[in-house]
VOGU-3710 file (C-alpha; in Angstrom, 3 decimals, decimal comma):
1> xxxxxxxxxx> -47,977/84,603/30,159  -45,724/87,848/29,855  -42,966/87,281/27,233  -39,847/88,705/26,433  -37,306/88,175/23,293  -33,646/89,308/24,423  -31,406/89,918/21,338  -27,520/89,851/21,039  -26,847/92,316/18,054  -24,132/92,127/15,546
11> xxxxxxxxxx> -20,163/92,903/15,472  -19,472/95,229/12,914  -15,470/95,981/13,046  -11,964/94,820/10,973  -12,043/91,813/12,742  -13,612/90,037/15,693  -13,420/86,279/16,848  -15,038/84,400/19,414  -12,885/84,149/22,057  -15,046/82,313/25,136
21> xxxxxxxxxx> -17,631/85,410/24,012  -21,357/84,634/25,483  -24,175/87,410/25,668  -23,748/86,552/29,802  -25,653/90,110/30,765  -28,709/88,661/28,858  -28,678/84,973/29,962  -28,624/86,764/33,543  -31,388/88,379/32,957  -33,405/85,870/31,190
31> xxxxxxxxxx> -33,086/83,180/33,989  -34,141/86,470/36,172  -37,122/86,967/34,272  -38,320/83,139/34,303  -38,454/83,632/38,506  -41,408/86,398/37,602  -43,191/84,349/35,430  -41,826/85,687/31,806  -41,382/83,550/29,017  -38,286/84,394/27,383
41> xxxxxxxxxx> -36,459/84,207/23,578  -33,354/84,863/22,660  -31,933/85,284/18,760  -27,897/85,336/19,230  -26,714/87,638/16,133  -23,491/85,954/16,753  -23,983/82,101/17,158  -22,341/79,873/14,757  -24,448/76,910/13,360  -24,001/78,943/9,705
51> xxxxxxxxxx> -20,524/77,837/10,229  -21,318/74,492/10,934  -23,305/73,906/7,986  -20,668/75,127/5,796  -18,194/72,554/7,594  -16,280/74,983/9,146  -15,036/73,348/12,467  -14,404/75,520/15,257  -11,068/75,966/16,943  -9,502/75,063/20,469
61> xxxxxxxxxx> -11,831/74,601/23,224  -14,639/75,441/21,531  -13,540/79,303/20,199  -13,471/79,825/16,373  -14,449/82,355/13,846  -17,961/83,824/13,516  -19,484/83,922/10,219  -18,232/87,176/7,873  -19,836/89,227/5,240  -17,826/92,267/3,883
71> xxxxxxxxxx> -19,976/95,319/4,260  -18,650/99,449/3,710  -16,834/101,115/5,929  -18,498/104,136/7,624  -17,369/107,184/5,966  -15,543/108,064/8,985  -13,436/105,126/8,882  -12,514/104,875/4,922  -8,731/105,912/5,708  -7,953/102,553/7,179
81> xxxxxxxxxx> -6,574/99,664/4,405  -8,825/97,201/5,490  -12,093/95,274/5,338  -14,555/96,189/7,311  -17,346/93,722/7,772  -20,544/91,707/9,817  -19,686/89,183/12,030  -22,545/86,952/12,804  -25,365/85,394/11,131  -27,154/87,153/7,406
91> xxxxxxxxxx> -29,813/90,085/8,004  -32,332/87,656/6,060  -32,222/85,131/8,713  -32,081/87,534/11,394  -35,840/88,987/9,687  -36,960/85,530/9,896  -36,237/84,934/13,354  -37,564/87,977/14,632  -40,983/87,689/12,331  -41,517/84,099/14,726
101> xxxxxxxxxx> -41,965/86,778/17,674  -44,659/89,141/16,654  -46,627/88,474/19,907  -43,823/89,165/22,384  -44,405/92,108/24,785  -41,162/93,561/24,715  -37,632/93,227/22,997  -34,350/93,898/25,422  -31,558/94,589/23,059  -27,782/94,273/24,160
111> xxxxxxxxxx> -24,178/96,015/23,060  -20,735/95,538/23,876  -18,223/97,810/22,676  -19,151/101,295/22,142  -17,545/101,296/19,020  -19,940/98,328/18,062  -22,707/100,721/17,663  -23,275/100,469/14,134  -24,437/96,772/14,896  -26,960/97,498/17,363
121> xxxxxxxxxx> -28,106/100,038/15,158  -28,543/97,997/12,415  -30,473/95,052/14,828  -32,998/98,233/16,004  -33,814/99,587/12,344  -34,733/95,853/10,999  -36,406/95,348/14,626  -38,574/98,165/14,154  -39,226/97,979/10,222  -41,066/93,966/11,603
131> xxxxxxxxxx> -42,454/95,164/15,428  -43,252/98,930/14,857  -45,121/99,176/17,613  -42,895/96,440/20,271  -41,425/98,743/22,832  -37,262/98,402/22,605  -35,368/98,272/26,190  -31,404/98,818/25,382  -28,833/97,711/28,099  -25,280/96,642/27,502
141> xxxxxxxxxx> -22,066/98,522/28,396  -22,274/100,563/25,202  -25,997/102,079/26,300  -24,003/102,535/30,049  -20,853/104,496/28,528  -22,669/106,769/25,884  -26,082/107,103/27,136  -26,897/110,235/25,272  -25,366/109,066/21,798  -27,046/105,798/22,184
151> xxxxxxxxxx> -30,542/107,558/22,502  -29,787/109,918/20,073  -28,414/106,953/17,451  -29,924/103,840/18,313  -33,247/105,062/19,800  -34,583/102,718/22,170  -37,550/103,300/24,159  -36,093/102,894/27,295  -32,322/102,513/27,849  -30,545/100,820/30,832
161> xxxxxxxxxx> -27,465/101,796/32,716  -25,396/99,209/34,604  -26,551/96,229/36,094  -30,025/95,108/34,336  -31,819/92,866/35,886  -34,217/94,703/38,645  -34,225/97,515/36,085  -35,871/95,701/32,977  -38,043/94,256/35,645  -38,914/97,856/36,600
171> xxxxxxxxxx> -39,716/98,947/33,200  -41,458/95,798/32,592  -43,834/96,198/35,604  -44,582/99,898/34,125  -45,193/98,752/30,669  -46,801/95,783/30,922  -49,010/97,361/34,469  -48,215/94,534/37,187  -47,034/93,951/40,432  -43,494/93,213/41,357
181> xxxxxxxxxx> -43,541/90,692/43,939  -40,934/91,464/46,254  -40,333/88,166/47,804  -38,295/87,090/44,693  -36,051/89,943/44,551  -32,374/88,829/45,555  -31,000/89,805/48,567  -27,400/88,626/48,181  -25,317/87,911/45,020  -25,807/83,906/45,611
191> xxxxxxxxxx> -29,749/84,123/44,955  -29,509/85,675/40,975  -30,455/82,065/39,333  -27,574/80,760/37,046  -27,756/82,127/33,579  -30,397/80,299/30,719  -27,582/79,089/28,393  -30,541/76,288/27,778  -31,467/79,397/25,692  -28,166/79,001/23,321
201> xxxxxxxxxx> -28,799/77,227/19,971  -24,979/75,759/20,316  -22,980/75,178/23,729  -19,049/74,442/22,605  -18,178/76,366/26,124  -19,575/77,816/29,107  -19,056/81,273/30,837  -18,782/81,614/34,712  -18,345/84,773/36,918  -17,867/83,666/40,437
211> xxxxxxxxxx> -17,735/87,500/41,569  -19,266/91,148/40,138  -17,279/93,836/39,656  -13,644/94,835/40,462  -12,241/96,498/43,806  -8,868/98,324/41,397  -9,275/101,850/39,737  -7,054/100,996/36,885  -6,995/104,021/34,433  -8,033/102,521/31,187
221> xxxxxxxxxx> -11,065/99,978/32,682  -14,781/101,262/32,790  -15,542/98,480/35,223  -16,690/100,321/38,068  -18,805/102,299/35,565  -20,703/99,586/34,729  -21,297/97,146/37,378  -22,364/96,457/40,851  -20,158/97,254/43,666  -17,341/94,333/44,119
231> xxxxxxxxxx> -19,209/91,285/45,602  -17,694/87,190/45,663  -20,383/84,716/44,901  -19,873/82,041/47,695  -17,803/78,843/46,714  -20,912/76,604/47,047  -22,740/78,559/44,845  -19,931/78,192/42,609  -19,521/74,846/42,941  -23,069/74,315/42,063
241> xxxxxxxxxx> -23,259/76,148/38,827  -20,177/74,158/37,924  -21,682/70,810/38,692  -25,286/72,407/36,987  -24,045/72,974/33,829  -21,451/70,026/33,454  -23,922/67,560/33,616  -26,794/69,553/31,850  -24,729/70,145/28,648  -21,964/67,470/28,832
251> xxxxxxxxxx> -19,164/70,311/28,130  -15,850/70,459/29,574  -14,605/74,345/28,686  -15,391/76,540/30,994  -14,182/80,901/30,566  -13,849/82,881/33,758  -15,159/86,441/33,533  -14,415/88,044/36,328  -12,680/90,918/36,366  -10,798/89,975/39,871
261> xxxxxxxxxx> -10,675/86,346/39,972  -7,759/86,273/42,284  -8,634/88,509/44,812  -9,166/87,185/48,348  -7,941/84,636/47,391  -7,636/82,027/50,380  -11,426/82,330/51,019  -12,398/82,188/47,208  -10,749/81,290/44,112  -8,386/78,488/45,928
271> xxxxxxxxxx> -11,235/76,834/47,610  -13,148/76,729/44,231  -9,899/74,956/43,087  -10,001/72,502/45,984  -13,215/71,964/45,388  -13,129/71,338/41,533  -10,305/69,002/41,765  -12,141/66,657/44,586  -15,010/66,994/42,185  -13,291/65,331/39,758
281> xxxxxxxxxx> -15,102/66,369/36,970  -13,058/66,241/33,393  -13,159/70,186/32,966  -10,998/72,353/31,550  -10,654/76,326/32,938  -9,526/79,643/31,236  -8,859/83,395/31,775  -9,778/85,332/28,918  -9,265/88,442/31,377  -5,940/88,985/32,562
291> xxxxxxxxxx> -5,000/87,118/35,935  -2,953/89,267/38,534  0,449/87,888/38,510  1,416/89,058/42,457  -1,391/86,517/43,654  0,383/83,240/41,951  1,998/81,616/44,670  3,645/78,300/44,763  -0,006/77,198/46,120  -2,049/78,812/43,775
301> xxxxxxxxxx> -0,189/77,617/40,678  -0,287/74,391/41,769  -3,879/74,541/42,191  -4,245/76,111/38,864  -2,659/73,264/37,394  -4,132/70,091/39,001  -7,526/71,786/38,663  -7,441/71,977/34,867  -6,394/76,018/34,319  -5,407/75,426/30,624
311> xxxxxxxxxx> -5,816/79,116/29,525  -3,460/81,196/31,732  -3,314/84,754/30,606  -1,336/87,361/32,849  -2,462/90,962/33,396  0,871/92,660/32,599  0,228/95,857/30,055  3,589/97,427/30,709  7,185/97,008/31,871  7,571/100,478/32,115
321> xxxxxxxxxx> 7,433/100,964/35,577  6,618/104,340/35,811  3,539/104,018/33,433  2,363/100,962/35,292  2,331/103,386/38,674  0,481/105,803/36,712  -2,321/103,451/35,451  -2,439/102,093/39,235  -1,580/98,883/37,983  -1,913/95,779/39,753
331> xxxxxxxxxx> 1,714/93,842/38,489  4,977/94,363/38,764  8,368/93,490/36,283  9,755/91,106/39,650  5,597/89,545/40,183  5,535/87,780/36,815  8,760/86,874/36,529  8,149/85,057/40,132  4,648/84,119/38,907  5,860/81,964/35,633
341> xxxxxxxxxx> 8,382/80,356/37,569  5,627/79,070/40,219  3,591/78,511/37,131  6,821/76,353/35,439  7,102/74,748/38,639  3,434/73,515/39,193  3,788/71,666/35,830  3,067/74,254/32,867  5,285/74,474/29,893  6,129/78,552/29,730
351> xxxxxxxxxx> 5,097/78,166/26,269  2,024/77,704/27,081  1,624/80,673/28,901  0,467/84,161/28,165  0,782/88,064/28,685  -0,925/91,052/27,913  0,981/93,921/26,706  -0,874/96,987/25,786  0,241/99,545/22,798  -1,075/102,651/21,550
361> xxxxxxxxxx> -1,615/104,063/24,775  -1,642/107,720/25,318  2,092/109,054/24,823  3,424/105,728/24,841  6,621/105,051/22,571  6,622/102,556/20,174  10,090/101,623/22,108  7,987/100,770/25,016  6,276/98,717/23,397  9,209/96,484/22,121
371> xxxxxxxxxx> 11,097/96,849/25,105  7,445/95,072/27,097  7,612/92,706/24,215  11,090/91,761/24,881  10,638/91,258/28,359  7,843/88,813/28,424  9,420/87,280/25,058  12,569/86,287/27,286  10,752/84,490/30,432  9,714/82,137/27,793
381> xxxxxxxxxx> 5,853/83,030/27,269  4,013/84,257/24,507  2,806/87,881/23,932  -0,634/88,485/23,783  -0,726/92,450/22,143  -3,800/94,357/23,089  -4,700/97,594/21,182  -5,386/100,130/23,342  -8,866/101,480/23,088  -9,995/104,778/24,924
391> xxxxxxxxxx> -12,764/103,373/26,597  -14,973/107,231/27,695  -15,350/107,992/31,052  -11,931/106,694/32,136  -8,984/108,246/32,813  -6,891/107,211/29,923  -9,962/108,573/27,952  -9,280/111,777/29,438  -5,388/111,948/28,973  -6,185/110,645/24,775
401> xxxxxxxxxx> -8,101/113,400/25,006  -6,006/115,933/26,684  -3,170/114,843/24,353  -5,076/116,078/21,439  -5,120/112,041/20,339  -9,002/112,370/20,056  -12,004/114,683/20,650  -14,016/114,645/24,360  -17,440/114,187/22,131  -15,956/111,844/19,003
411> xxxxxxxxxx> -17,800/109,445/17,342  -17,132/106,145/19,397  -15,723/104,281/15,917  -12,724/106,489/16,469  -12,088/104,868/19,513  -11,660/101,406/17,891  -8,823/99,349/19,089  -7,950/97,759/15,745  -7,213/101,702/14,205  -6,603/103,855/17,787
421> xxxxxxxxxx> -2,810/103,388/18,120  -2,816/104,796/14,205  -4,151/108,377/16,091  -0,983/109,219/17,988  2,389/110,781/16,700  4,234/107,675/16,787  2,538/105,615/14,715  1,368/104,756/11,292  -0,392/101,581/9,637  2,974/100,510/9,065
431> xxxxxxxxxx> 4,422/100,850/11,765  1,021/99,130/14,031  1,901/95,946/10,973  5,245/95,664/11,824  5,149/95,171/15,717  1,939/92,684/15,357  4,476/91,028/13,518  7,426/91,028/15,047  4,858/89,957/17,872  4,184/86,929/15,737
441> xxxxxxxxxx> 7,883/86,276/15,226  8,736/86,131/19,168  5,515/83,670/20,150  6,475/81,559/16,732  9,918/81,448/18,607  8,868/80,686/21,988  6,374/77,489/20,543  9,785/76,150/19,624  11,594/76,625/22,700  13,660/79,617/21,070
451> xxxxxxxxxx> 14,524/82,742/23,056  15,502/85,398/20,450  16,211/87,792/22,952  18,831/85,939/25,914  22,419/86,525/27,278  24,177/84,559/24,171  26,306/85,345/21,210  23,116/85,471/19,023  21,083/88,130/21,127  24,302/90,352/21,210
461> xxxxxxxxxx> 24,993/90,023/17,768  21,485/91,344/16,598  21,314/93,819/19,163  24,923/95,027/17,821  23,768/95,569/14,233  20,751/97,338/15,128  22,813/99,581/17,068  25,210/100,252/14,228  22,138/100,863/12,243  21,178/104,115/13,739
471> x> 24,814/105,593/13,713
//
């Protein structure tokens, strides 16, 4: 029997927390492989039983911290006032693990972020120092980005771009000298077999993507870079991997990951909806991606709500209009404003709710910033701040570049979203501190029903001193 061991490397970074985060790419593959007769392994870097020795609980819905060990900063990064450090399980562990696997024919290594690359590096050296001679395969969207730098730095025997399943399979059939046979091969998005989370050493949550890819060109997403054309899984399909893993694992949280949830939406995500609610299975649903705003109707958010849709997370990035045109964004100022009253309608607190809003983008003023911060601060929801991070090959990589905020060929740690905004003219560590902050102060508000920002004396008055400040 052929057999494989998929790995999910480490995080190295300033911080990093698992927010609904499951190595989905290799669970894809793995329950690919099984259908051509592979038996498959996976060690997770990243799963959290450490933490559940140590009597560490994890947070709500199943998200929580990963396990932490300070490590140095790469030279290139010793500017910045803070820790830098593993996330994930201890190397000696990871050794032991991968010593269990001496026989396997191959070893399919993943990465995330391109500025995550010191992690995969790391998994390939102490791979290769215990399986010299096991050939490496290297997929992820950090091998699909940087292809050169990631042969050049990490290098893998064979790297994969984009989508991976028929390509391991490829270079699988080469290595390992057999026959591919066709008749398993998908020929639509519904016959790729559900992903092996049997394969996970802990299930708190689930991941689902009920569609690939994304139909927008927004100007800072790599999206269309590194997946398959925009396809919808059908709602059956759905329905079934719902109903699958429910009652195989007994879990109730369930993350979205699609990058377009929303869109055709009569035909797709409000059927699922239906669907789920007649079910009547005691789930719970969230967005960790931002949901388009325009889509929620009165319908829709009353779907979302008697269907379970606890984490509701708004693709906003911007009231600047103008920039929002720019980055061919998919929201406007009036479609979430009309979106969390259908939401508050339906049967959510606005508290509850939340919004994107990006800083450090290219040229962008830290009173931008504030002034999108204000704006979602006074419907009543809570700010969720997202550090821009140049992601290359996208447009907004371009423009950083262009605006001298970054070099075309710079090593990808520069491009890290906890340190980017500290590259342009308007910023400084200081200055990044204070608006997480004051971000902090606004959502600390809103959980206790106060607007700080409103037509009343008290919004007047502070906008009044500040104004006197700068005379």
């Amino acid at each position: 029997m052929k057999k494989i061991l998929l790995i999910n490397p480490w995080i190295y970074d300033f911080t990093a927390y698992d927010l609904w985060s499951k190595p989905l790419g290799l669970l894809y593959i793995a329950s690919f492989l099984r259908k051509f007769n592979f038996n498959v392994y996976l060690i997770d870097c990243l799963e959290k039983s450490i933490l559940v020795r140590k009597g560490i609980r994890g947070k709500k819905y199943g998200t929580g911290k990963y396990d932490r060990t300070i490590i140095e900063k790469p030279g290139i990064l010793k500017h910045i006032p803070r820790y830098y450090s593993r996330y994930g399980i201890n190397e000696a562990d990871f050794e032991e693990q991968v010593k269990k696997y001496k026989d396997v024919d191959a070893i399919l290594v993943t990465s995330i972020m391109t500025y995550w690359y010191p992690g995969v590096k790391r998994t390939v050296e102490l791979i290769r120092k215990i399986l010299p001679d096991t050939p490496i395969i290297l997929g992820g969207v950090y091998a699909s980005l940087l292809p050169e730098h990631a042969n050049n730095v990490i290098r893998p025997d064979y790297l994969v771009k984009g989508p991976g399943e028929l390509q391991v399979l490829n270079i699988l059939a080469k290595i390992l000298n057999f026959e591919i046979d066709l008749s398993q091969i998908p020929k639509s998005i519904d016959d790729y077999p559900f992903p092996a989370f049997d394969l996970l050493s802990q299930v708190d949550y689930l991941v689902i993507m009920t569609s690939r890819g994304c139909p927008y060109n927004c100007t800072f997403c790599a999206q269309k870079l590194i997946s398959m054309p925009f396809m919808q899984r059908s709602t059956d399909n759905v329905i079934e991997e719902f109903g699958t893993h429910y009652h195989k694992f007994n879990i109730r949280d369930f993350a979205f990951y699609d990058d377009a949830l929303f869109i055709k939406k009569e035909t797709h995500i409000k059927i699922i909806m239906e669907k789920l609610i007649q079910k009547s299975w005691p789930i719970r649903l969230h967005s960790p991606n931002g949901l388009f705003a325009k889509y929620i109707d009165n319908e829709m958010a009353d779907l979302m709500y008697r269907s379970s849709f606890k984490t509701v997370r708004l693709s906003f990035e911007t009231s600047n209009e103008n920039r929002r045109y720019d980055m061919q964004s998919k929201v406007t100022n009036d479609d979430i404003v009309l979106a969390v009253e259908n939401l508050v309608k339906a049967g959510y607190k606005a508290k509850d709710l939340e919004s994107y809003v990006l800083m450090g983008l290219p040229e962008q003023s830290v009173e931008e910033i504030i002034a999108s911060m204000i704006f979602v601060h006074k419907l009543g929801i809570q700010i969720r701040l997202a550090s821009f991070s140049p992601i290359p090959g996208t447009v907004e990589y371009d423009r950083a570049v262009k605006s001298g905020l970054i070099e075309k060929n710079a090593d990808p740690l520069l491009t890290n979203k906890s340190i980017f905004p500290l590259h342009t003219n308007n910023f400084d560590y200081q200055i990044y501190r204070k608006i997480r902050l004051f971000s902090h102060i606004l959502n600390y508000s809103v959980q206790r029903g106060l607007i700080m920002f409103d037509d009343n004396p008290f919004s007047e008055s502070i906008i009044k001193v500040v104004s006197q400040l700068h005379e």
